[in-house]
NUMIDREN-671400 format. One line per field, with one value per residue (C-alpha): residue number from 1; residue in one letter; x, y, z. Coordinates in steps of 0.25 Angstrom, whole numbers, plus 5000, padded with zeros to 4 digits. Example, Ala and Ser with C-alpha at 12.3 -4.5 7.8 and 13.67 -1.06 7.14 Angstrom:
<pts>
n = c(1,2)
res = c(A,S)
x = c(5049,5055)
y = c(4982,4996)
z = c(5031,5029)
</pts>
This chain:
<pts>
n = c(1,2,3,4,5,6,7,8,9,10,11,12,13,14,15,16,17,18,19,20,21,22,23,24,25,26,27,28,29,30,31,32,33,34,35,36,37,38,39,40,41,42,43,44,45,46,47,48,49,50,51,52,53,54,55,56,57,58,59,60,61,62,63,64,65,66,67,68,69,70,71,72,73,74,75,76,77,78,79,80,81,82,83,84,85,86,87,88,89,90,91,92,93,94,95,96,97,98,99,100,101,102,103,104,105,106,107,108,109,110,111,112,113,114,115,116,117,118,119,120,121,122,123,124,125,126,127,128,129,130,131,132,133,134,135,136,137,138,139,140,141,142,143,144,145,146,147,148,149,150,151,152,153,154,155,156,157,158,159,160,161,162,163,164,165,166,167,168,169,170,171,172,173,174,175,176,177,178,179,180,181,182,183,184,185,186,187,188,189,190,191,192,193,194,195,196,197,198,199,200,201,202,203,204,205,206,207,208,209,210,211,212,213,214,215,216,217,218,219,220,221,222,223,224,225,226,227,228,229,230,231,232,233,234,235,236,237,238,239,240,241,242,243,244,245,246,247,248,249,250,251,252,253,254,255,256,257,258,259,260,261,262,263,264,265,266,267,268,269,270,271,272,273,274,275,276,277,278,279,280,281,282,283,284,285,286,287,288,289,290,291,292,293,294,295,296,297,298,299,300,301,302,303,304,305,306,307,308,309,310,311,312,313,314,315,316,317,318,319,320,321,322,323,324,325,326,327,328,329,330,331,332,333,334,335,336,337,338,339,340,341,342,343,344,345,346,347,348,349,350,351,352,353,354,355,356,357,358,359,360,361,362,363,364,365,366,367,368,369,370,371,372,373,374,375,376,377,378,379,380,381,382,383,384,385,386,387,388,389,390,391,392,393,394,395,396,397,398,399,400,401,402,403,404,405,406,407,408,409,410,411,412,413,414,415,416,417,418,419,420,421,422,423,424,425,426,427,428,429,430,431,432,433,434,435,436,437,438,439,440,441,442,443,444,445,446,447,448,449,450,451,452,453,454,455,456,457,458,459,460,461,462,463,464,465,466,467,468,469,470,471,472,473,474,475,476,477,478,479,480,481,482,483,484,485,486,487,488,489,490,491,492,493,494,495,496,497,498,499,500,501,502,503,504,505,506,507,508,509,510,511,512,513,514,515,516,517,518,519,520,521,522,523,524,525,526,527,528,529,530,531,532,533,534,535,536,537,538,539,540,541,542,543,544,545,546,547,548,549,550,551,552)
res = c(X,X,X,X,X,X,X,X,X,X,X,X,X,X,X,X,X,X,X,X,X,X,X,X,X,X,X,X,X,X,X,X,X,X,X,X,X,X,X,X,X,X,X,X,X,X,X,X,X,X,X,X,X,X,X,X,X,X,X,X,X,X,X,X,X,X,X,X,X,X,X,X,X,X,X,X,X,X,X,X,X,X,X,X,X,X,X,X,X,X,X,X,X,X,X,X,X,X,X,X,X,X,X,X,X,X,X,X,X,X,X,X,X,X,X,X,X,X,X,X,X,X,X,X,X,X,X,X,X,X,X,X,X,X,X,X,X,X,X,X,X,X,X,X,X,X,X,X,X,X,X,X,X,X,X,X,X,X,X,X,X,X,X,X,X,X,X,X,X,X,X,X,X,X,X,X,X,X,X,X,X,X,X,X,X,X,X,X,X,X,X,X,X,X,X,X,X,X,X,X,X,X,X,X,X,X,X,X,X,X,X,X,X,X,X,X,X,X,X,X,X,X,X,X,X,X,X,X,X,X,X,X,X,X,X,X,X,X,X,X,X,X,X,X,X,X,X,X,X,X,X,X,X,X,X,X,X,X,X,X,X,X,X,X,X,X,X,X,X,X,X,X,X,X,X,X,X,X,X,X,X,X,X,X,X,X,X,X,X,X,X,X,X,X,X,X,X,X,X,X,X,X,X,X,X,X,X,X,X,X,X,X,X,X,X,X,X,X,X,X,X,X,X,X,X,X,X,X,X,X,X,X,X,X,X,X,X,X,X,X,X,X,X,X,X,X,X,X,X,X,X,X,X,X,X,X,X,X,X,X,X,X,X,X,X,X,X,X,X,X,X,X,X,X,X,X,X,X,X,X,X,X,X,X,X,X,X,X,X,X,X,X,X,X,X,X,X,X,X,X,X,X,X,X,X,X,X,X,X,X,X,X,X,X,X,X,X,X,X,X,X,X,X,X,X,X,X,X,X,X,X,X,X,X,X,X,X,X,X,X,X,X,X,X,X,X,X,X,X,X,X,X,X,X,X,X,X,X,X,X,X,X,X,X,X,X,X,X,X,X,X,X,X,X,X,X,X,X,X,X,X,X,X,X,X,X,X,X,X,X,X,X,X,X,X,X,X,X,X,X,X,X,X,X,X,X,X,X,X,X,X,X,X,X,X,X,X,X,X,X,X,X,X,X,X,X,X,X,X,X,X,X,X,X,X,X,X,X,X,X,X,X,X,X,X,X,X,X,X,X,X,X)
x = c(5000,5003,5008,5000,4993,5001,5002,4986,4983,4992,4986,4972,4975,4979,4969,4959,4965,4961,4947,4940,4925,4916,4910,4921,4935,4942,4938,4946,4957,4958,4959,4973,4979,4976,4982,4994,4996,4995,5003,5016,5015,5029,5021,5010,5023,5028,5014,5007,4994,4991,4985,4975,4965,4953,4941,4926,4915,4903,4906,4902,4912,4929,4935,4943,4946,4959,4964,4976,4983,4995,4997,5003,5015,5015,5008,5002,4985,4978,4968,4965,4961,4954,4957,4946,4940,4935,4941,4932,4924,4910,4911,4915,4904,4901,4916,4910,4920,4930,4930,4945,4947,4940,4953,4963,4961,4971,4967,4952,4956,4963,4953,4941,4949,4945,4928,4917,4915,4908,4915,4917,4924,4932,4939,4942,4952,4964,4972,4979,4968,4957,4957,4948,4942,4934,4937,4946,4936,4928,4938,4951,4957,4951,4958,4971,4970,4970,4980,4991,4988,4989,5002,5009,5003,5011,5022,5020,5015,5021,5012,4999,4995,4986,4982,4975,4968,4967,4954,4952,4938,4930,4915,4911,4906,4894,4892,4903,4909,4924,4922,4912,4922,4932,4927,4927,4941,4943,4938,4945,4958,4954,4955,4968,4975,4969,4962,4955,4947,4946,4942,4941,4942,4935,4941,4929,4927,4921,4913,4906,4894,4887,4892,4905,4907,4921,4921,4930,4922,4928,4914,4914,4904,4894,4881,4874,4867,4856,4848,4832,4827,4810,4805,4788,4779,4767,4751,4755,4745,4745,4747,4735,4729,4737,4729,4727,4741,4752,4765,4778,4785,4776,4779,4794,4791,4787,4796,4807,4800,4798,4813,4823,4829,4820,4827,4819,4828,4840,4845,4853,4866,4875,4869,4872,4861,4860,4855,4840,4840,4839,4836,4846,4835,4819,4813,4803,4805,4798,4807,4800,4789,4776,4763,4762,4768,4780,4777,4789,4799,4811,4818,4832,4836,4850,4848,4856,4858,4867,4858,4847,4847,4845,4833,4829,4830,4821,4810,4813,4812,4800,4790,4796,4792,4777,4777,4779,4772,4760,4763,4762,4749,4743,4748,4744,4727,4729,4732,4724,4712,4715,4718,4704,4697,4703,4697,4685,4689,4686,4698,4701,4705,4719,4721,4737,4744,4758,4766,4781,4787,4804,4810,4813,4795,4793,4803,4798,4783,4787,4795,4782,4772,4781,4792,4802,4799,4799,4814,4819,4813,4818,4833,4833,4828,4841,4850,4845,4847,4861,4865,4858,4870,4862,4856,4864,4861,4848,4841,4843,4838,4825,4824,4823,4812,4804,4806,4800,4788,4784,4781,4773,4756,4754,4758,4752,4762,4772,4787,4799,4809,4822,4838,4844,4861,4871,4868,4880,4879,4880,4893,4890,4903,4898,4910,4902,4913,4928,4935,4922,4929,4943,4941,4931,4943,4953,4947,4944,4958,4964,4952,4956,4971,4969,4961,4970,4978,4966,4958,4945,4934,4936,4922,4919,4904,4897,4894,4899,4889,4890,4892,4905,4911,4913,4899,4905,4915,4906,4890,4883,4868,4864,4861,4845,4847,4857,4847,4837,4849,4849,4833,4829,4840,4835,4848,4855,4861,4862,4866,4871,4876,4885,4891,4888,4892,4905,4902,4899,4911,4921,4913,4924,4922,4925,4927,4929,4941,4939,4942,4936,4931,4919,4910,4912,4906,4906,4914,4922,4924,4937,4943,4951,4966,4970,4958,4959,4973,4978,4968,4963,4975,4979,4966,4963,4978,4976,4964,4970,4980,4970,4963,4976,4980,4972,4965,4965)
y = c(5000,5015,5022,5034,5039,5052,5055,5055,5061,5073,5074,5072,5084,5093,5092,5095,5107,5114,5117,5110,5112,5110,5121,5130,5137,5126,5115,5122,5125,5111,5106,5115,5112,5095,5097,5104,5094,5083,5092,5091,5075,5072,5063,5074,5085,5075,5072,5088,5081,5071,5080,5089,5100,5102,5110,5104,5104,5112,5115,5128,5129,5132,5117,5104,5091,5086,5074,5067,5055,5044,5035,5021,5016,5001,4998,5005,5000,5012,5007,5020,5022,5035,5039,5051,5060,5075,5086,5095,5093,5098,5110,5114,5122,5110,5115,5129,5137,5127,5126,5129,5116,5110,5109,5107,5091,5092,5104,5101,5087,5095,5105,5093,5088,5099,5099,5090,5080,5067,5058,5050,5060,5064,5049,5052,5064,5058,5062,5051,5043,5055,5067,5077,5090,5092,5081,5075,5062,5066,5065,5073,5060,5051,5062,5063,5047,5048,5059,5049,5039,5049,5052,5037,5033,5045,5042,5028,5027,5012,5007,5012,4999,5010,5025,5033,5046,5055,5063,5074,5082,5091,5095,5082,5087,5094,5092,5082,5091,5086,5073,5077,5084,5073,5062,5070,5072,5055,5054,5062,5056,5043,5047,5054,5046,5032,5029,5018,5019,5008,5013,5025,5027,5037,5041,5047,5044,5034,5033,5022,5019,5017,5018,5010,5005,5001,5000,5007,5008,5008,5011,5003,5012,5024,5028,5036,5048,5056,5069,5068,5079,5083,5096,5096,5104,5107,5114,5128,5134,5144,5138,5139,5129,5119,5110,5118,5114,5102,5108,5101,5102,5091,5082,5084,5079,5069,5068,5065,5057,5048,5046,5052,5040,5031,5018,5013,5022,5017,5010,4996,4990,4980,4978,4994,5003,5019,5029,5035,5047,5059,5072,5085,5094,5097,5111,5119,5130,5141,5153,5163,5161,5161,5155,5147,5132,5129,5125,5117,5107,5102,5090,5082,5068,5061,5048,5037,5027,5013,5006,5018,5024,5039,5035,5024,5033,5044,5034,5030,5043,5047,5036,5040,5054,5049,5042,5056,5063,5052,5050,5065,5067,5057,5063,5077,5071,5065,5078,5086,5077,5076,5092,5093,5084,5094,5105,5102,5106,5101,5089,5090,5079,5081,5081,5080,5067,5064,5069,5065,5069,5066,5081,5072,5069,5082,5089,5081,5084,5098,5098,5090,5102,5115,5110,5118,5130,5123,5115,5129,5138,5126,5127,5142,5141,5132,5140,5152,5142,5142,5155,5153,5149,5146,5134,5121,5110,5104,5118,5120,5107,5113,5123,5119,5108,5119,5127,5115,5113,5127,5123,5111,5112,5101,5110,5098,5094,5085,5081,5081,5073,5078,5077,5089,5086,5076,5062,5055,5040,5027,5018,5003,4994,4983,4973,4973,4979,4973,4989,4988,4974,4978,4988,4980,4969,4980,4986,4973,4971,4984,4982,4969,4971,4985,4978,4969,4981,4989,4988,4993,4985,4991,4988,4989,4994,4995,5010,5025,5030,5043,5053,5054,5057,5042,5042,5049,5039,5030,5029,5015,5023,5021,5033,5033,5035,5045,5053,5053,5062,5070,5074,5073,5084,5097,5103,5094,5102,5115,5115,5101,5089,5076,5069,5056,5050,5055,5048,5034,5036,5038,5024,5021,5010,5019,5014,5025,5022,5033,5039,5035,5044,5050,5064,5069,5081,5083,5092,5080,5074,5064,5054,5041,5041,5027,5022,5035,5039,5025,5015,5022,5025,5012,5006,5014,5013,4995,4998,5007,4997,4984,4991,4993,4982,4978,4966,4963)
z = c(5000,4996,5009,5006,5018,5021,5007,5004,5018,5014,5000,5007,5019,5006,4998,5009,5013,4998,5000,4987,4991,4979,4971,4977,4972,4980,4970,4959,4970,4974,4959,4956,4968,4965,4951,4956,4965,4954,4945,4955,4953,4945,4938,4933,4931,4922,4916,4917,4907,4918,4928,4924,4931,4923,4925,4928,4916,4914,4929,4934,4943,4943,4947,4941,4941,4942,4936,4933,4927,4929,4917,4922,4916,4921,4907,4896,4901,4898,4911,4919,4934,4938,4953,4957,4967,4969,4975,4981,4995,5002,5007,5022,5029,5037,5043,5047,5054,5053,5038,5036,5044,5032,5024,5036,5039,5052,5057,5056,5063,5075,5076,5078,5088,5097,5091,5096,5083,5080,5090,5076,5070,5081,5082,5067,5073,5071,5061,5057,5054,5048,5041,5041,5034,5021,5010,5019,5017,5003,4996,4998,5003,4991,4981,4990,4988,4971,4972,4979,4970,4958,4961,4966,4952,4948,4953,4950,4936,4933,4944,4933,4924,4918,4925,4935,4932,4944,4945,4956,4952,4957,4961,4966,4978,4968,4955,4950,4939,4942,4938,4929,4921,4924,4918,4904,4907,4910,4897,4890,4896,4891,4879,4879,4888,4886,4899,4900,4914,4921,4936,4944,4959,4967,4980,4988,5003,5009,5022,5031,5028,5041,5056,5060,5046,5045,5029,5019,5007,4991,4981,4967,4962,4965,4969,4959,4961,4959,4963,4960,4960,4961,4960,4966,4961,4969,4972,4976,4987,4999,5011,5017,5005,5007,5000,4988,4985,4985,4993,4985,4997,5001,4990,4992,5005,5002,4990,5000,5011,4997,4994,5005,5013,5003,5001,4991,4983,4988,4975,4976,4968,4972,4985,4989,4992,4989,5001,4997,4991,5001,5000,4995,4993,4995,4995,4988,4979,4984,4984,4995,5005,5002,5008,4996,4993,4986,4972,4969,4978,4974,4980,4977,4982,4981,4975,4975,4964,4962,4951,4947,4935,4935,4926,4935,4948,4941,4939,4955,4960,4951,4958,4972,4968,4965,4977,4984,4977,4978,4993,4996,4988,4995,5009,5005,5002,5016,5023,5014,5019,5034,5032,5028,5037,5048,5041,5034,5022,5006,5004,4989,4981,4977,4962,4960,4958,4959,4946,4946,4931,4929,4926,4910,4910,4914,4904,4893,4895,4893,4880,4876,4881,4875,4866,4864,4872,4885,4881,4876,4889,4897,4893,4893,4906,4911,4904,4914,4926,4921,4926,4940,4946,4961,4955,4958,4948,4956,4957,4942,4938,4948,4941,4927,4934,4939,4926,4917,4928,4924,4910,4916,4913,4924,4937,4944,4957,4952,4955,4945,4946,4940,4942,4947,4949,4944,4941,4948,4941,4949,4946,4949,4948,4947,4938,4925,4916,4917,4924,4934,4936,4937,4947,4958,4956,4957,4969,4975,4976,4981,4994,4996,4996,5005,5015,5019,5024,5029,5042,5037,5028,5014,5008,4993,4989,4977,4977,4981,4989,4988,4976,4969,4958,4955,4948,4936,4932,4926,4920,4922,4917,4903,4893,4899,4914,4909,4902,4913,4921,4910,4906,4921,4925,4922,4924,4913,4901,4907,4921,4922,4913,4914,4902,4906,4893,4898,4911,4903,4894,4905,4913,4924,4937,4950,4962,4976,4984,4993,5008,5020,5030,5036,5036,5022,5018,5034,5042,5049,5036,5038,5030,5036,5032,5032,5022,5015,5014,5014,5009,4999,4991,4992,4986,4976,4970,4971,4963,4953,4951,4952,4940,4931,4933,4920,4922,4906)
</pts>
């Protein structure tokens, strides 16, 4: 084994110290201060086209990715291993007056010394087993781990049966342009230089997964992931006619009661289970007070999936939104009746009925009741959007939704379903094609020869359960569940697009090798060093060299 624990706890303390918050100046500081780094290499001042810094895509803001390569010269295989992981972090507000300890892992560890923390975290206050401070754990450690190995190969070259390709990008704490702009980059290299992809490896962090788990976990694959989105129209009325109206609050209500915690949604592959959707957003859209109901609701779920398509969770999601939307018409006719019963008053029979229409149903419709003055007024509409530079991706989508209801002759209350962010696709390695071979071999290997020197369980599973980056290495979705991203996102072709062909064209295995630690994205975020620092390195290199080993 690589003795390589002071190096990559050095690399990791000095990466934390350059605040890289995403959406910020420090992304684009972070990126120039890696590629110098890199750039002082002697393999990479011998070889100045191996390292390159390069600005993100149709990205509205000023940042880069950094990437790099080391071509082998133990043979001539053109076999290629791509090593990843992002720079930038979660914001610090969560530090408060103590933000600058943020970025200075051993003073923030001494000052805790002296605070009354978690008794959990206070048993972590040993510095020569945990670092703490912000993206110590996600993922500072995982990139300080890629960056050691990017240089041993570098200054071992006749060790590569094959190369690795280094990748450091940005924003994907957000909206994943980093490695959006990456993989076009990946595929041009693989033309220029020969790459034949075999494998990637992600190196984001890891945590237990329940209380006292002793596990250290490697991910073949990724959760997928979505963001439903339903905007609820309603019955306006003055408060004090209630029942002359339908509030759409109360059908987001119980919108949510229907598929918050809902495990029926939980979607299964390979024995592993995703965690229900939740809740990221629910309000109305009334701007100001007034004695009147909100006409409009607008509501937002993560959603998980390991074996859905994005077609196939539409068609979910629609029948779990008749459902609500059934259940709380039939609630509201019971408290209308009981509220009259009090009162003495006339009970009416309620006339709506639930009305649940895809954003793509809805769209169409349209286009079929105006032609081209509705396609034409609706893009000039967008394009307007475009200069509102308050609106995030999810309330433009809104938006453009609320924009098309208005051409709508049916104002009945109904729901739309739409998309309204990125579709981060699912990645299942499963063994059917012969690099999805090489790698679970490859990495079974590396654990098995690791673990003989490594006290903790290392634990293999089936899917990353969290969102990563890793999701744009490959595309297992056919050219129809595709489309069904791209006509139920409002937003798609103006304020946001993916070329998922370039996604499918790029088509790598991946695999996270990542850091171990607990509290990211928290203010006692730390990272273990032995695993992280140690282990870490150490596996992900076995595996590198597993893979080109070419099994052929």
């Amino acid at each position: 084994m690589l003795n390589c624990r002071n190096d990559v706890l050095t690399i990791t303390k000095q990466l934390v110290s350059i605040r890289s918050i995403v959406n910020t100046e420090g992304e684009s500081i972070f990126a120039h201060s890696l590629y110098t780094m890199i750039n002082s290499y002697p393999y990479f001042q011998a070889n100045p086209d191996h390292v390159v810094i390069e600005k993100t895509l149709n990205d509205e803001k000023d940042r880069y990715n950094v990437l790099a390569f080391v071509k082998g010269t133990k043979g001539n295989s053109n076999r290629t291993v791509i090593i990843m992981g992002h720079m930038d972090t979660v914001g610090v507000d969560d530090f408060n007056q103590q933000e600058d300890y943020a970025f200075m892992p051993d003073e923030w560890m001494d000052f805790l010394q002296k605070q009354e923390i978690p008794e959990a975290a206070k048993k972590n206050l040993n510095p020569d087993e945990w670092l703490f401070g912000r993206g110590a754990l996600d993922m500072k450690s995982g990139l300080a781990s890629n960056l050691f190995l990017l240089s041993y190969f570098s200054e071992h070259p006749e060790e590569l049966d094959g190369n690795i390709v280094f990748i450091a990008e940005c924003d994907e704490e957000d909206g994943s342009h980093g490695i959006l702009s990456a993989v076009t980059t990946l595929n041009r290299w693989k033309e220029e230089h020969g790459f034949d992809y075999v494998s990637a490896i992600n190196a984001d962090f890891v945590s237990p997964l329940y209380e006292g788990d002793p596990n250290r976990y490697i991910y073949k694959g990724t959760v997928g992931k979505l963001l439903p989105a339903f905007y609820i129209t309603g019955a306006e009325t003055h408060v004090g006619s209630a029942f002359e109206g339908l509030d759409p609050n109360f059908i987001a209500a119980e919108l949510t009661r229907q598929i918050s915690y809902n495990s029926a949604l939980s979607n299964v592959a390979q024995g592993e289970y995703t965690i229900p959707p939740i809740a990221l957003k629910q309000m109305d859209l009334k701007t100001e007070y007034t004695v009147q109901t909100a006409l409009g609701a607008y509501v937002y779920y993560n959603f998980f999936i390991h074996s859905w398509t994005p077609k196939e969770a539409l068609n979910i999601l629609k029948e779990q939104a008749e459902i609500a939307f059934r259940g709380a018409l039939d609630l509201y006719k019971k408290r209308y009746k009981a509220f009259t019963e009090l009162s003495g008053d006339t009970y009416s029979e309620v006339s709506w009925k639930p009305r649940v229409l895809l954003f793509e149903e809805m769209d169409e419709m349209l286009i079929q009741t105006h032609g081209k003055v509705y396609v034409e007024s609706m893009e000039a509409y967008k394009q307007t959007l475009l200069h509102d530079d308050s609106l995030d991706i999810r309330m433009f989508a809104l938006r453009v939704v609320e924009e098309a209801w208005k051409w709508m002759e049916d104002k009945s209350p109904a729901i739309i379903l739409f998309y309204s962010s990125l579709y981060y696709p699912r990645i299942e390695i499963s063994g059917e094609t012969e690099n999805e071979q090489v790698l679970i071999k490859a990495l079974d290997v590396a654990v098995e020869k690791i673990q003989a020197n490594y006290q903790q369980p290392i634990k293999v599973k089936n899917f990353f359960p969290f969102i990563s980056d890793m999701s744009f290495m490959g595309l297992s979705d056919d050219d129809v569940a595709i489309q069904a991203v791209k006509d139920n996102n409002p937003a798609w072709g103006t304020k946001h697009s993916v070329n998922y062909e370039a996604i499918r064209e790029l088509n790598v295995p991946v695999i996270n090798i990542g850091p171990y630690g607990m509290g990211a994205h928290k203010k006692l975020e730390r990272v273990e060093i032995q695993y992280s620092m140690e282990i870490v390195p150490n596996l992900t290199k076995l595996v590198i060299e597993e893979v080109l080993r070419n099994p052929k």
